[in-house]
PAZAPA-4460 file (N, C-alpha, C; in steps of 0.05 Angstrom, whole numbers, plus 32768, in hexadecimal, padded with zeros to 4 digits):
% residues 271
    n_x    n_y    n_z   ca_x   ca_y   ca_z    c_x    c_y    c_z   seq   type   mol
   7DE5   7E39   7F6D   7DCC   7E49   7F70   7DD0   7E5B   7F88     1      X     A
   7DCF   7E73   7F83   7DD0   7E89   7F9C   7DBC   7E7D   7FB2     2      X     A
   7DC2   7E89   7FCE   7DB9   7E79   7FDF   7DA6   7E9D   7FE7     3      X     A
   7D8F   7E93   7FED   7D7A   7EA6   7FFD   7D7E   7EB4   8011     4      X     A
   7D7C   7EC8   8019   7D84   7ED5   802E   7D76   7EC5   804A     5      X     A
   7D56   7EC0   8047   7D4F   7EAC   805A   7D61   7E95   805B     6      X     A
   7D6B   7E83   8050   7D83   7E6F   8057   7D94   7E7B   805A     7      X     A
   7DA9   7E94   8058   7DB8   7E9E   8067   7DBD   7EA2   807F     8      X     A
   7DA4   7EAD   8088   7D97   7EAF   80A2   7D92   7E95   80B3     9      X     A
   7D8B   7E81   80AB   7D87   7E70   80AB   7DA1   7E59   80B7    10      X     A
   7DAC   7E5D   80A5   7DCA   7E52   80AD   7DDB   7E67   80BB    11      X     A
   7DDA   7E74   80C3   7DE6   7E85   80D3   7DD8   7E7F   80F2    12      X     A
   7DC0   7E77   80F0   7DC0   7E6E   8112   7DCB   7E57   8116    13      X     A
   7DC8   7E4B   8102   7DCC   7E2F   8102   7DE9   7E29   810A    14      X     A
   7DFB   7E3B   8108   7E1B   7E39   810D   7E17   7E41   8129    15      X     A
   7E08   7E52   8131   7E0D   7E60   814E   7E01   7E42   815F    16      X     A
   7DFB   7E2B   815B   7DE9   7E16   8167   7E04   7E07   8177    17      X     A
   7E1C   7DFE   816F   7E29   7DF1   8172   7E42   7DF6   816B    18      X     A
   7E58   7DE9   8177   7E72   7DF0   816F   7E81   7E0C   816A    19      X     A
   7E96   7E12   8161   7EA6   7E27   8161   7EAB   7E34   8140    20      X     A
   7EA4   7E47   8133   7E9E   7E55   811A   7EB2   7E63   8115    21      X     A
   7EC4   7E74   8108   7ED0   7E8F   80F8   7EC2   7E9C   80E7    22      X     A
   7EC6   7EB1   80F3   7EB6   7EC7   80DC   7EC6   7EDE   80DC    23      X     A
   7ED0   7EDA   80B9   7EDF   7EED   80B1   7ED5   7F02   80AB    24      X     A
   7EEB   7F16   80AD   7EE1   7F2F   80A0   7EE6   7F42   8091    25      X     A
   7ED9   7F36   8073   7EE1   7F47   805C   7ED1   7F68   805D    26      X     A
   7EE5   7F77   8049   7EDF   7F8F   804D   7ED1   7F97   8039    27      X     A
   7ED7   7F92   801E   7EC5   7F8D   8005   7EB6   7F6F   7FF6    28      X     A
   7EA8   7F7A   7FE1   7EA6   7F61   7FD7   7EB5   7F4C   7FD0    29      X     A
   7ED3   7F5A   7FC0   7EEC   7F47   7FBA   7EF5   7F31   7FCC    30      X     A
   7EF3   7F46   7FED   7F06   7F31   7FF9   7EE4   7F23   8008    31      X     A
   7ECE   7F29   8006   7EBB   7F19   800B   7EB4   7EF9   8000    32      X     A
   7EC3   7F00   7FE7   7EC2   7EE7   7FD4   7ED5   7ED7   7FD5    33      X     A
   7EEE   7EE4   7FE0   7F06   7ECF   7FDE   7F05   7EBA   7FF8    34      X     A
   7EF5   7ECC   800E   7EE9   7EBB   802E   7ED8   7EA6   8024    35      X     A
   7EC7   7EA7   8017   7EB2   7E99   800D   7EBC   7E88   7FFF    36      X     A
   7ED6   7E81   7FED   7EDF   7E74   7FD3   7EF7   7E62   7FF1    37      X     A
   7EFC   7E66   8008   7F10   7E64   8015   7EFE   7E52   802F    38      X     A
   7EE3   7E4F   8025   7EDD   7E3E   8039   7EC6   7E45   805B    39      X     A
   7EC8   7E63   8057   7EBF   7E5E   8071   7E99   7E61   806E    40      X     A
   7E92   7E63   808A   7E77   7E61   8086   7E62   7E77   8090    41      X     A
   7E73   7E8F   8093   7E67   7EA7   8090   7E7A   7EB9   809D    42      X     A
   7E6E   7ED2   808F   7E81   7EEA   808F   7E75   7F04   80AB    43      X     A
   7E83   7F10   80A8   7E7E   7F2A   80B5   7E8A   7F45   80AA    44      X     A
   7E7B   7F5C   80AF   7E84   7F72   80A5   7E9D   7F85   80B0    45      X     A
   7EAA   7F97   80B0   7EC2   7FA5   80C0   7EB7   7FC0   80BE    46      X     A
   7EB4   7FCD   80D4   7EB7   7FE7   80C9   7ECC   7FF0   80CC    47      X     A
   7EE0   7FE8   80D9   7F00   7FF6   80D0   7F06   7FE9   80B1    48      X     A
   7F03   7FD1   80B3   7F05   7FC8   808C   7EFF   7FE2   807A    49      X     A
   7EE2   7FDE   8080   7ED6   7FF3   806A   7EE0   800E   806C    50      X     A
   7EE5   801A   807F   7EF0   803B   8087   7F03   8037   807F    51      X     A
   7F18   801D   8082   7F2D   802B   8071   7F33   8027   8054    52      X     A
   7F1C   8017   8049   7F1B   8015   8034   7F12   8025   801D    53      X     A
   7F09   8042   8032   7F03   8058   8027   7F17   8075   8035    54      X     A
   7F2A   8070   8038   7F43   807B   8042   7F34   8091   8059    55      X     A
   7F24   8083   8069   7F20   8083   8086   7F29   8079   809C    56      X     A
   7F2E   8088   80B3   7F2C   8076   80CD   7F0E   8065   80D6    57      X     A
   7F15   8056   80E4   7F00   8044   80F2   7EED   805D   80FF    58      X     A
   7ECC   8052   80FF   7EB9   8062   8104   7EAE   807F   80F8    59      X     A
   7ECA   8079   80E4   7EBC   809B   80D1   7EA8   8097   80BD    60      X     A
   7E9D   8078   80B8   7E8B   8077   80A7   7E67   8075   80AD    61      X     A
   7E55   8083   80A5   7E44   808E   80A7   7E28   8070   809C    62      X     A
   7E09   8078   80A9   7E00   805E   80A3   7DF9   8063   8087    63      X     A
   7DFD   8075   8079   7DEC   8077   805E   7E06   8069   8047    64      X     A
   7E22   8068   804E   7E2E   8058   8044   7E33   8045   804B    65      X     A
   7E2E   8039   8063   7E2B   801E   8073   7E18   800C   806E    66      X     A
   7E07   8014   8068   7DE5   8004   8059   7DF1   7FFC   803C    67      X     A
   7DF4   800F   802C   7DFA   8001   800F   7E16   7FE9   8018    68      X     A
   7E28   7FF2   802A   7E41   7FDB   8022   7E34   7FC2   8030    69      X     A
   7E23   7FBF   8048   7E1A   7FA5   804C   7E0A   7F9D   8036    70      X     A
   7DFA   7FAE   802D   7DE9   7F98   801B   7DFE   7F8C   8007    71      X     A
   7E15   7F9A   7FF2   7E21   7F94   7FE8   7E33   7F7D   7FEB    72      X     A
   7E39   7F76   800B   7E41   7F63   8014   7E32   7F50   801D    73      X     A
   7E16   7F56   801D   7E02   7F3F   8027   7DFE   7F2A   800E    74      X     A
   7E01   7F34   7FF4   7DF3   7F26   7FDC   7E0C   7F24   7FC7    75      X     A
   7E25   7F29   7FDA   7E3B   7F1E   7FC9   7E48   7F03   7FC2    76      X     A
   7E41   7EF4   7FDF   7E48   7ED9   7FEA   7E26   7ECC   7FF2    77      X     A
   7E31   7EAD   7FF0   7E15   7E9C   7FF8   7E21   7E97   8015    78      X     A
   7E2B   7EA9   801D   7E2E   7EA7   8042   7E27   7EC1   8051    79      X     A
   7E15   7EB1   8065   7E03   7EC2   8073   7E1D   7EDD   807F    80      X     A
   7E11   7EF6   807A   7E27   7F0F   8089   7E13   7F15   809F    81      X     A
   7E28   7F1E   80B4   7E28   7F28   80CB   7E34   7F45   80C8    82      X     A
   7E1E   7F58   80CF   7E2E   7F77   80CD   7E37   7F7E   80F1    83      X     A
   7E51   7F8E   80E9   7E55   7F9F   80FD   7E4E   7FB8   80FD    84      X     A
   7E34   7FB8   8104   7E21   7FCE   8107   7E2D   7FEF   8118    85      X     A
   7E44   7FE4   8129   7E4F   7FFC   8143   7E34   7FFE   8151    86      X     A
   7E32   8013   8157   7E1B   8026   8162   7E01   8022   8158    87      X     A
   7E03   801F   8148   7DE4   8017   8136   7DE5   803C   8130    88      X     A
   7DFE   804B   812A   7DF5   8066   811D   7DE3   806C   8132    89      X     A
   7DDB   806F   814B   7DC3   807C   815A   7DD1   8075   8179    90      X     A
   7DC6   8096   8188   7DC5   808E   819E   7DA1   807F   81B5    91      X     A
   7D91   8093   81A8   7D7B   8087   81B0   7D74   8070   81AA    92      X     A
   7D5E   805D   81BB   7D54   8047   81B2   7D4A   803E   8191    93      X     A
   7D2E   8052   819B   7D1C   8059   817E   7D35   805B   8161    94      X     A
   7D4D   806B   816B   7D5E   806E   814D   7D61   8055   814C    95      X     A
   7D76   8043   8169   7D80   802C   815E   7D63   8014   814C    96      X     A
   7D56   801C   8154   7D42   800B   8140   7D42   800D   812B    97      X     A
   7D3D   802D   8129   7D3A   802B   8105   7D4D   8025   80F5    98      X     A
   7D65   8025   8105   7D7D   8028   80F2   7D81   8005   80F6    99      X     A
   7D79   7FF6   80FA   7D7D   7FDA   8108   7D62   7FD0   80EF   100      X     A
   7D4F   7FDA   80F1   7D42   7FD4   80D8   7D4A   7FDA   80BB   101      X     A
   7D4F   7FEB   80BC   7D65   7FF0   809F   7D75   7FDE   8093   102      X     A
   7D8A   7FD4   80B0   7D9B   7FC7   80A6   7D9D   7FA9   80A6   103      X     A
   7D81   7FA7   80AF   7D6E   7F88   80AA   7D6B   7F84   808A   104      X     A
   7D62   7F9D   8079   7D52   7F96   8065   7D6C   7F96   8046   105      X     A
   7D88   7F9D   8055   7DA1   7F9A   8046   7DA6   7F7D   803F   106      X     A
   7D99   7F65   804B   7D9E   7F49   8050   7DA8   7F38   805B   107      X     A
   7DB1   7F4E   8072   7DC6   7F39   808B   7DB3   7F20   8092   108      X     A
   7DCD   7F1E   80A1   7DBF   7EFA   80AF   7DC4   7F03   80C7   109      X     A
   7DD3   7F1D   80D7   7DD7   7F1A   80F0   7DE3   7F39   80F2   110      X     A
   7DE7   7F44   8106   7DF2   7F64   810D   7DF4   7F65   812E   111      X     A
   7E12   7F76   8135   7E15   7F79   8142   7E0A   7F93   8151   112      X     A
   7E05   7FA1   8171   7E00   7FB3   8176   7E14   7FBE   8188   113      X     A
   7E26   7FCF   818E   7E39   7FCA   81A8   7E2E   7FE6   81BA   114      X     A
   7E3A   7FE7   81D5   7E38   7FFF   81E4   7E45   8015   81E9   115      X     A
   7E59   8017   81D6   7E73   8030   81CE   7E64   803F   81C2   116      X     A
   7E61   805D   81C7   7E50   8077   81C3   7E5D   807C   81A7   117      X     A
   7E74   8078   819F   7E78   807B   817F   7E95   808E   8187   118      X     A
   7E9B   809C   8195   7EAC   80AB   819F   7EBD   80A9   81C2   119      X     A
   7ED4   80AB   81C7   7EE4   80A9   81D9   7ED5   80BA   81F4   120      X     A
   7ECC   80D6   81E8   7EC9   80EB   81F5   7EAD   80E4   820B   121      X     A
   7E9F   80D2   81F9   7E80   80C3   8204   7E85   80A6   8216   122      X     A
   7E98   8095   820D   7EA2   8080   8213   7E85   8069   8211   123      X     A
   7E83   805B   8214   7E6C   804B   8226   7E4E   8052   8228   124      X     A
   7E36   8049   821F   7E22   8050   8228   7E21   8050   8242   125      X     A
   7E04   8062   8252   7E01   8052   8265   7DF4   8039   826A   126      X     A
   7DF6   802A   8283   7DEF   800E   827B   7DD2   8011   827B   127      X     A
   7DC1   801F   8282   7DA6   801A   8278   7D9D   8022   825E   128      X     A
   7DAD   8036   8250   7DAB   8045   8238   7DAF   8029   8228   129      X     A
   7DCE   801F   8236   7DD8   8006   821D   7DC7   7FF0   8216   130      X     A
   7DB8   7FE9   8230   7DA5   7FD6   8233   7D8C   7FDD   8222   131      X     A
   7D7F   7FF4   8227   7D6A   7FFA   8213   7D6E   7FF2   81F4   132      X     A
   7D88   8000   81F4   7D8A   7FF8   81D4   7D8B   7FE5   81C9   133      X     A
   7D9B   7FCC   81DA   7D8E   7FB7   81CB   7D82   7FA9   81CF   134      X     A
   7D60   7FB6   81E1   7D4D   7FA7   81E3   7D3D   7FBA   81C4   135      X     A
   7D45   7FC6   81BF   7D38   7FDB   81AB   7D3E   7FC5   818B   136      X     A
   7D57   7FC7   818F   7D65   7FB8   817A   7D55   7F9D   8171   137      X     A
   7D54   7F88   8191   7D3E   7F6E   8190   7D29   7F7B   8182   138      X     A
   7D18   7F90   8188   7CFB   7F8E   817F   7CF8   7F9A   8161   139      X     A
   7D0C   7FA4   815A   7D07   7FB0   813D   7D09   7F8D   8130   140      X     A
   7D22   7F81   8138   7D2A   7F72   8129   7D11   7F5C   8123   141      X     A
   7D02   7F51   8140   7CED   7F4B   8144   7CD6   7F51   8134   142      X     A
   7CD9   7F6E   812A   7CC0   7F71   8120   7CC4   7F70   80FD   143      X     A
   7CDE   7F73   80F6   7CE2   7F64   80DD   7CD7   7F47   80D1   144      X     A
   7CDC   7F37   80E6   7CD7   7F1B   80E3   7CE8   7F09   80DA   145      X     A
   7D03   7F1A   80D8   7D0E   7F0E   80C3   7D29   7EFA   80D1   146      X     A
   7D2A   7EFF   80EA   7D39   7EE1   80F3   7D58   7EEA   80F6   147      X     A
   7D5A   7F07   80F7   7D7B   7F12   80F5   7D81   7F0A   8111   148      X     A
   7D9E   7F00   8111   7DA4   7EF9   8125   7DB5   7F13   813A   149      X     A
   7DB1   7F1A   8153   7DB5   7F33   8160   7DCF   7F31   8172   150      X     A
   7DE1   7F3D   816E   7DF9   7F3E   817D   7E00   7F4F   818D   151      X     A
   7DFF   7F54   81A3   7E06   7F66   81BA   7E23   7F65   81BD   152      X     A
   7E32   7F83   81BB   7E4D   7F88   81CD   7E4D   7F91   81D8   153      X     A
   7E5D   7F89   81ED   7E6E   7FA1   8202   7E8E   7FA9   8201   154      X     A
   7E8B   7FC1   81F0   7EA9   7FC7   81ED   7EB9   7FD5   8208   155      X     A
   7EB4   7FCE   8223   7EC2   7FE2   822E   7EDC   7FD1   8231   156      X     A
   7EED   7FB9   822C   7F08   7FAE   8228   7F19   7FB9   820F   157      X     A
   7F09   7FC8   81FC   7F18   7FD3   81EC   7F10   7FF0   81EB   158      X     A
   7F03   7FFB   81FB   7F00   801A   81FF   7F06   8027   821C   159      X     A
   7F1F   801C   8223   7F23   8028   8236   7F10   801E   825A   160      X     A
   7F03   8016   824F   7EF3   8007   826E   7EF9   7FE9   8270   161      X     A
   7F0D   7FE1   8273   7F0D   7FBC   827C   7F0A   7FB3   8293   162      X     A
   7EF1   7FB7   829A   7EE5   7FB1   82B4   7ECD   7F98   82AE   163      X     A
   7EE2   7F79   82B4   7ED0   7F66   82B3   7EAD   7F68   82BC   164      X     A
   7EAE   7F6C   82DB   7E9A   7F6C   82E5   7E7A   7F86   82D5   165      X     A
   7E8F   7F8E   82C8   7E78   7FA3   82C0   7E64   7F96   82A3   166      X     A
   7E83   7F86   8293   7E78   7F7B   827A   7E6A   7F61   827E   167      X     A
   7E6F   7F55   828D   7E5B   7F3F   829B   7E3D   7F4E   829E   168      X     A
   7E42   7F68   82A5   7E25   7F67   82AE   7E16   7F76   8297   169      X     A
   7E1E   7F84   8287   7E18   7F8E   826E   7E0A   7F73   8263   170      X     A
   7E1C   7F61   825A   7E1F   7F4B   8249   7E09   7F3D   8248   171      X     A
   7E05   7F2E   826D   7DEF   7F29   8276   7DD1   7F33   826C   172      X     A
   7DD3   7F52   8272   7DBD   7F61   8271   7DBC   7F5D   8258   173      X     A
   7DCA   7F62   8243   7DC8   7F68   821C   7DBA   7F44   821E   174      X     A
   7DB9   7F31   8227   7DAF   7F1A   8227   7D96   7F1F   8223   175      X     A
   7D93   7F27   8245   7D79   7F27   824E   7D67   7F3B   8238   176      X     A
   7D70   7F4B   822E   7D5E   7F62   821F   7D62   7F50   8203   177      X     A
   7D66   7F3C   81FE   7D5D   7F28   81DF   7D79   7F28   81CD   178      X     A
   7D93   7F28   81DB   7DA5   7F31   81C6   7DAA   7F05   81C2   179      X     A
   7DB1   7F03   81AB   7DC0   7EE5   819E   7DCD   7EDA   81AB   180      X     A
   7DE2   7EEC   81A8   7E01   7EE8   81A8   7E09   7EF9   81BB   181      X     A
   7E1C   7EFE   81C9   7E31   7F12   81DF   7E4D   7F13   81CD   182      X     A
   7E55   7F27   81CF   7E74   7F2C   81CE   7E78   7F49   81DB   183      X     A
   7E8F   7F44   81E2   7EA3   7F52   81F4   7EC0   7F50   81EE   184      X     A
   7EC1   7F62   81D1   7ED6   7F6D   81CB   7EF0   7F71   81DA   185      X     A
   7F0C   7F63   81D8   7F20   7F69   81EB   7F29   7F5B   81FF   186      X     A
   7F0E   7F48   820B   7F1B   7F34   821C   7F2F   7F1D   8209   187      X     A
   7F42   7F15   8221   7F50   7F05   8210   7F5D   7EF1   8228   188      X     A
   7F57   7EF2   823B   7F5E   7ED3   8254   7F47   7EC9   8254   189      X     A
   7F4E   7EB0   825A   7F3E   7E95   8255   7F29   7E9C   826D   190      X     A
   7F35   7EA9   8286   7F21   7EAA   829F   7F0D   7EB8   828D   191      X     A
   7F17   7ED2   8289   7EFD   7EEB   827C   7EEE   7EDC   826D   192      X     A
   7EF4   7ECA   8257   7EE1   7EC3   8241   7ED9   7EAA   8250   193      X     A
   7ED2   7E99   8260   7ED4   7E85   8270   7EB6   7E98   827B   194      X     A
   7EB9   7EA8   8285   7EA8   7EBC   829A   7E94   7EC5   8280   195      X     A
   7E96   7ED0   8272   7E88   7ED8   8262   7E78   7EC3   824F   196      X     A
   7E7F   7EA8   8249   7E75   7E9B   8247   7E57   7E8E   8256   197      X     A
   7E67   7E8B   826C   7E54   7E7F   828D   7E41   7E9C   828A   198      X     A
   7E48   7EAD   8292   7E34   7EC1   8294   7E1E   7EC8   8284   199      X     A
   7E1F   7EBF   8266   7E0B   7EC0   8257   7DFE   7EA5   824A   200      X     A
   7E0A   7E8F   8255   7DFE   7E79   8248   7DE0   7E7A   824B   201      X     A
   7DCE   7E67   823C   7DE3   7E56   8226   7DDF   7E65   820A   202      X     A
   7DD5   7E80   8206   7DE5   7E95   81F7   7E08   7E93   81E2   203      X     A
   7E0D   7E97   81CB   7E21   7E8C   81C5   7E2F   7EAE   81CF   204      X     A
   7E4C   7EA1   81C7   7E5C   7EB7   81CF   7E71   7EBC   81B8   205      X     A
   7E75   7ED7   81B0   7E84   7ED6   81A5   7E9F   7EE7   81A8   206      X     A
   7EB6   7EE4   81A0   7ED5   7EE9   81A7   7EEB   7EF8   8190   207      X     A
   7EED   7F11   8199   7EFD   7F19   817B   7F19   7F08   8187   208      X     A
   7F1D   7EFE   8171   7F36   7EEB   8169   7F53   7F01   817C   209      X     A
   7F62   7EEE   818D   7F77   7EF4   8197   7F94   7EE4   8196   210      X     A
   7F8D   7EDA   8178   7F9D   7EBF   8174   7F98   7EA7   817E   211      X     A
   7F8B   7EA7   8191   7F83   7E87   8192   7F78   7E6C   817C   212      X     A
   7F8A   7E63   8181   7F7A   7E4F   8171   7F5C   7E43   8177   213      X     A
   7F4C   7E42   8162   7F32   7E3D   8163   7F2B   7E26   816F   214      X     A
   7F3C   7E0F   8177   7F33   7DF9   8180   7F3A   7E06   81A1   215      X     A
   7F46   7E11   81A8   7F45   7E1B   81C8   7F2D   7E33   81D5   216      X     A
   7F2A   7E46   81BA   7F17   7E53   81C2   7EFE   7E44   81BF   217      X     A
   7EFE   7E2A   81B4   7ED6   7E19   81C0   7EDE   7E14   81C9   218      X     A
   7F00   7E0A   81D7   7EFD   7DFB   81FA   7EF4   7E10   820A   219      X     A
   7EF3   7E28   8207   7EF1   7E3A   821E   7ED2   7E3E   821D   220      X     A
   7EC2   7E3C   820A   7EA9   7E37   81FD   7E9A   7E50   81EE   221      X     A
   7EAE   7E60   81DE   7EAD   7E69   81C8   7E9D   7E65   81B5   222      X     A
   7E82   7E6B   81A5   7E77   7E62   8192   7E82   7E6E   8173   223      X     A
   7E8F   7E84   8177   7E90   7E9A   815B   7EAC   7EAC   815C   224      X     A
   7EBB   7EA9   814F   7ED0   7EB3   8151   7ED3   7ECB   8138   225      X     A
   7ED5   7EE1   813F   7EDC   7EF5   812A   7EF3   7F05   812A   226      X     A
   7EF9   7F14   8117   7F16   7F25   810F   7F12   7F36   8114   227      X     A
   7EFF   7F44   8110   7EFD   7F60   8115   7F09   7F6F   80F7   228      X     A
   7F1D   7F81   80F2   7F30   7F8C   80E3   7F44   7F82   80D3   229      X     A
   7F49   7F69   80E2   7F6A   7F61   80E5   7F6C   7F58   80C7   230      X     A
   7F56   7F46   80BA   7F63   7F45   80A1   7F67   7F58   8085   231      X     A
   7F52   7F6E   8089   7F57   7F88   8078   7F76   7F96   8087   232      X     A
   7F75   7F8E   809D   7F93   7F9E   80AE   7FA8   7F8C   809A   233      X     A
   7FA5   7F7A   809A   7FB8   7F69   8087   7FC2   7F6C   8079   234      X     A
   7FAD   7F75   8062   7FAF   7F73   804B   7FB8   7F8F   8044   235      X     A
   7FB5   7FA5   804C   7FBE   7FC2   804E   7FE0   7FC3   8054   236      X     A
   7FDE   7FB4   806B   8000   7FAF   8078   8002   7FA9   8060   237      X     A
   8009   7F93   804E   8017   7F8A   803E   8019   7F97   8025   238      X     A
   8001   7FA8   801F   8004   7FC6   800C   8019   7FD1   8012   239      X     A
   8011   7FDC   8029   8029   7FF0   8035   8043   7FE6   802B   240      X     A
   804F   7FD8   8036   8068   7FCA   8039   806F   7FC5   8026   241      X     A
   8058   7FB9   800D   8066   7FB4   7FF0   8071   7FCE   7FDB   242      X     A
   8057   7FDA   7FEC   805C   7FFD   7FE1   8071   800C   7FDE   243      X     A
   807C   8009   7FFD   8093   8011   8006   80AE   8005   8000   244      X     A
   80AB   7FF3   7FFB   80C9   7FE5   7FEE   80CD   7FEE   7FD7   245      X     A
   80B6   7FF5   7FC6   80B9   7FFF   7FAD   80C2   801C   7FB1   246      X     A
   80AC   802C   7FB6   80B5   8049   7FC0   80D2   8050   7FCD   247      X     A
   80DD   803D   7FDB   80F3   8052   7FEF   8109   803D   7FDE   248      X     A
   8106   8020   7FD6   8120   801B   7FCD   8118   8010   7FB0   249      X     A
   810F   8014   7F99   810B   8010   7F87   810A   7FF5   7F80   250      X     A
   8102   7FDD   7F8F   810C   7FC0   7F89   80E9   7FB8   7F8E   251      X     A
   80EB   7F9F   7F85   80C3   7F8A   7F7F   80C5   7F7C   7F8F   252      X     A
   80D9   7F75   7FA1   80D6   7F57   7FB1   80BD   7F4F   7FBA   253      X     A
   80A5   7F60   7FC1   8094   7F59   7FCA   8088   7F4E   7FC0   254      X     A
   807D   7F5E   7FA8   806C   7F55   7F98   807D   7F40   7F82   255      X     A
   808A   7F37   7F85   809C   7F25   7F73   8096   7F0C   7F7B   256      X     A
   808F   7F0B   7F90   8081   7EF3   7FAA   8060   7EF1   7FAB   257      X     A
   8054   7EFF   7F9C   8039   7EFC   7F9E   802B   7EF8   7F85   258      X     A
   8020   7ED8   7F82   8013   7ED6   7F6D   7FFE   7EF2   7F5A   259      X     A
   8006   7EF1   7F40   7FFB   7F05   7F2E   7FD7   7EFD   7F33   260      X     A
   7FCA   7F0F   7F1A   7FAC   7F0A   7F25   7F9F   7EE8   7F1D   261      X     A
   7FAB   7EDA   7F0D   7F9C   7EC0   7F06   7F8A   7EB0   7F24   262      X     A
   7F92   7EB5   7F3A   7F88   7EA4   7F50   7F71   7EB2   7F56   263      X     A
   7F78   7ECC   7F5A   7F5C   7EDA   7F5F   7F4A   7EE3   7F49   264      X     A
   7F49   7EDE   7F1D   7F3C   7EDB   7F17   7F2C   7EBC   7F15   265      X     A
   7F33   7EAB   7F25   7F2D   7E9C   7F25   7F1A   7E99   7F38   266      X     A
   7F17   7E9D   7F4F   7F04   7EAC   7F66   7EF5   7EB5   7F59   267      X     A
   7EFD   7EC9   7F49   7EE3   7EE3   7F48   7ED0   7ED2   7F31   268      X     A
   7ED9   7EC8   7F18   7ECD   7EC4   7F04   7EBC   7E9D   7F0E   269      X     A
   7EC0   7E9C   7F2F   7EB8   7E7D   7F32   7EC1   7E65   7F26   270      X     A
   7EDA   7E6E   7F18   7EE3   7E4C   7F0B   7EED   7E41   7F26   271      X     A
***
């Protein structure tokens, strides 16, 4: 029996309560279903997935095609999704709301908001700008009723600003203005995520995956561990490469090694 988007929601806080989570990140419905057939207990969205799954770079995709692919991914799986919202598409407050309401009524269980202007040239909100927004973000979501769970980032470790003391205080503040969850993209020593933990408790925290194994990132007290890209990066690499053996030296080895479709109509069709 398909599971309700209110129990989606539902169980999706319910994981942020205790212990240490993965949340993968499929880029379509296909590989949304094979996550779901594979065990885990909720997904998240990519926007590098999806951009390049429309022979884009990361951030070239727009919210009017961003709305249809979450919903499409919200009611594909009976596991609550988490979008990676970027920017929320807006620099003002008032935008990030509306666009934060929008992508409430797609059927997430949860969305992220981060403080990267969308471009290099802008870098960084400012910190009161960043802070507005996701007190803007809390109150739309708030006034939904609908129980989405709110994720604050601070990307300056992967945009060129890795200045601990600054993302501490972002982090903090994205707290204080009603955010869920914290993440801070890019850290990857145990001190940083150690710090970033302490700093926003008892708030969960979450960690794009740096190879750690998941039983060390809850020692460090990690609640949510995500990919980010890496497994649409995967799965592309291995296009490539199969591609290319064929193209430059005419031989299958690759694909001579990879089960035909029976496993994955087997997924799709639920046997």
């Amino acid at each position: 029996m398909p599971a309700s988007i209110d129990d989606k929601r539902a169980a999706f806080h319910r994981l942020h309560q205790e212990g240490c989570f993965v949340l993968p990140n499929p880029w379509d419905v296909g590989s949304a279903k094979v996550l779901q057939h594979l065990g885990f207990k909720a997904l998240a969205s990519t926007s590098a997935g999806m951009a390049w799954s429309m022979g884009r770079a990361d951030g070239a995709v727009g919210l009017d095609e961003v709305l249809p692919h979450l919903s499409s991914l919200a009611h594909a799986t009976n596991l609550p999704l988490n979008a990676d919202f970027e920017n929320a598409f807006a620099d003002a407050p008032e935008d990030v709301a509306r666009n934060v309401a929008l992508a409430v009524d797609t059927g997430l269980a949860g969305l992220s908001v981060e403080d990267y202007a969308g471009d290099a040239g802008r870098g960084l909100y400012a910190f009161d700008q960043a802070v507005a927004r996701v007190a803007a973000a809390r109150a739309a979501i708030d006034r939904t009723q609908s129980g989405v769970l709110l994720t604050a980032r601070s990307e300056g470790f992967i945009r060129g600003a890795p200045d601990l003391e600054e993302t501490l205080r972002r982090l903090k503040a994205f707290a204080d203005a009603g955010a869920d969850c914290l993440y801070a993209p890019g850290i990857r020593e145990e001190a940083q995520v150690r710090a970033v933990v302490q700093a926003v408790a008892p708030r969960p925290v979450n960690l794009l995956s740096v190879g750690l194994p998941v039983a060390t990132a809850a020692a460090w007290g990690v609640r949510r561990i995500s990919l980010g890209g890496a497994l649409a990066g995967v799965a592309y690499n291995h296009l490539q490469a199969a591609a290319k053996e064929i193209a430059e030296q005419g031989t299958f080895a690759a694909i001579a090694q990879t089960p035909r479709g029976q496993p994955l109509n087997a997924i799709f069709s639920g046997a």
